[in-house]
Residue frames as qw, qx, qy, qz and C-alpha x, y, z in Angstrom:
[[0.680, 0.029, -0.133, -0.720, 34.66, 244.74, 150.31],
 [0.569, -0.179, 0.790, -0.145, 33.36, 241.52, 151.43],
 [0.091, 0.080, 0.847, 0.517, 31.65, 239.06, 149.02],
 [0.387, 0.062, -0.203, -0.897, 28.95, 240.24, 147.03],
 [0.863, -0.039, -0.253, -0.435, 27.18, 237.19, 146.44],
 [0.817, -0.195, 0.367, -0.400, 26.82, 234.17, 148.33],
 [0.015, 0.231, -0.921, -0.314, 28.75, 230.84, 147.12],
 [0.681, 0.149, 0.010, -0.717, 25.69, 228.89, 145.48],
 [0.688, -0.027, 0.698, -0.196, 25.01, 225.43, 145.68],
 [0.694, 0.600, 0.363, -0.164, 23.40, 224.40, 142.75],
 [0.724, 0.650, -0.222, 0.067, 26.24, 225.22, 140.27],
 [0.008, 0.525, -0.842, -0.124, 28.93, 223.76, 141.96],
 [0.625, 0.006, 0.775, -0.092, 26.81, 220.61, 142.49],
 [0.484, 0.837, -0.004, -0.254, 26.27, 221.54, 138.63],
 [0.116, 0.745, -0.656, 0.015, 30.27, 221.50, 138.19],
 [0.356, -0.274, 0.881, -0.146, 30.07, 217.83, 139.83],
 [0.814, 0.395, 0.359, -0.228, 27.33, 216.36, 137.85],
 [0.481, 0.778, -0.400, 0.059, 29.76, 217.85, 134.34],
 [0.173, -0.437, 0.879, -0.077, 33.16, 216.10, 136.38],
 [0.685, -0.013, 0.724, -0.087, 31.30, 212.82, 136.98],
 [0.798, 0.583, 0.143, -0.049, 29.82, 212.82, 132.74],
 [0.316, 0.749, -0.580, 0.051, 33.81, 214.00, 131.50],
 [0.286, -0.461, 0.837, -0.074, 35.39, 211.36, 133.89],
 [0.759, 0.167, 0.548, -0.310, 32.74, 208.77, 132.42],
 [0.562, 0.792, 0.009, -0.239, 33.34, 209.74, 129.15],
 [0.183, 0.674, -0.714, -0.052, 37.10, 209.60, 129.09],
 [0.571, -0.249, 0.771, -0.136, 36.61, 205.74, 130.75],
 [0.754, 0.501, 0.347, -0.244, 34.98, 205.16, 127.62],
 [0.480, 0.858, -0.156, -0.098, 36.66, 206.38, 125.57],
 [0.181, 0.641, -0.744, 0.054, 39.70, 204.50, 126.62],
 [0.653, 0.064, 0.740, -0.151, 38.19, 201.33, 126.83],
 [0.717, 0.625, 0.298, -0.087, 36.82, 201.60, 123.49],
 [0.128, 0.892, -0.432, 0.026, 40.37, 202.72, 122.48],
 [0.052, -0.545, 0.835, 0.053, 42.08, 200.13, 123.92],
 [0.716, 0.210, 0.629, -0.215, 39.78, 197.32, 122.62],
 [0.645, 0.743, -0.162, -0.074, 40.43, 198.52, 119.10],
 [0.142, 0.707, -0.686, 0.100, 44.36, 198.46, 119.48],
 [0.379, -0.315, 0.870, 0.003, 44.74, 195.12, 121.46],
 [0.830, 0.322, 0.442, -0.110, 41.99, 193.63, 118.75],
 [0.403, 0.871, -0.281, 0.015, 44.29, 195.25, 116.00],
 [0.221, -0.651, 0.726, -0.019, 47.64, 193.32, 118.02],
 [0.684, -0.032, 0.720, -0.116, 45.49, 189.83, 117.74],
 [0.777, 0.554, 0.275, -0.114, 44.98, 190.13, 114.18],
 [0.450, 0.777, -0.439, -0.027, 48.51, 191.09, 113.32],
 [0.509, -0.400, 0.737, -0.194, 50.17, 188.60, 115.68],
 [0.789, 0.363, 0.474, -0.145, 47.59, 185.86, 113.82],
 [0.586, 0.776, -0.088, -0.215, 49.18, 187.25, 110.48],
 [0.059, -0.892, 0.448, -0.033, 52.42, 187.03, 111.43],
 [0.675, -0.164, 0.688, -0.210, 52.18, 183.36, 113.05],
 [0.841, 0.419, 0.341, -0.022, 50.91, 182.34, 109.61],
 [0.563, 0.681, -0.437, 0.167, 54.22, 183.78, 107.48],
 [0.090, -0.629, 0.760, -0.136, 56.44, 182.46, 109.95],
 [0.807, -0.166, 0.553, -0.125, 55.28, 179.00, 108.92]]
């Protein structure tokens, strides 16, 4: 049997709209991830600096 239905447009370009918001999402989401952690390094670094005087 061939194929029953037709490949359809509209929900792969669907599927790509969803990829592009997940791939956006994760950039965020590791930006905003690694802005916490290196602001967390400067403020223990800063702590540190001050007991080792």
């Amino acid at each position: 049997m061939r194929h029953l239905h037709p490949p359809s447009r509209p929900s792969s370009n669907r599927m790509r709209f969803t990829l592009f918001h997940l791939i956006c999402v994760v950039v965020f989401f590791s930006l905003f991830v690694f802005g916490i952690q290196s602001s967390l390094f400067t403020t223990n670094s800063k702590i540190s600096n001050n007991i080792n005087i």
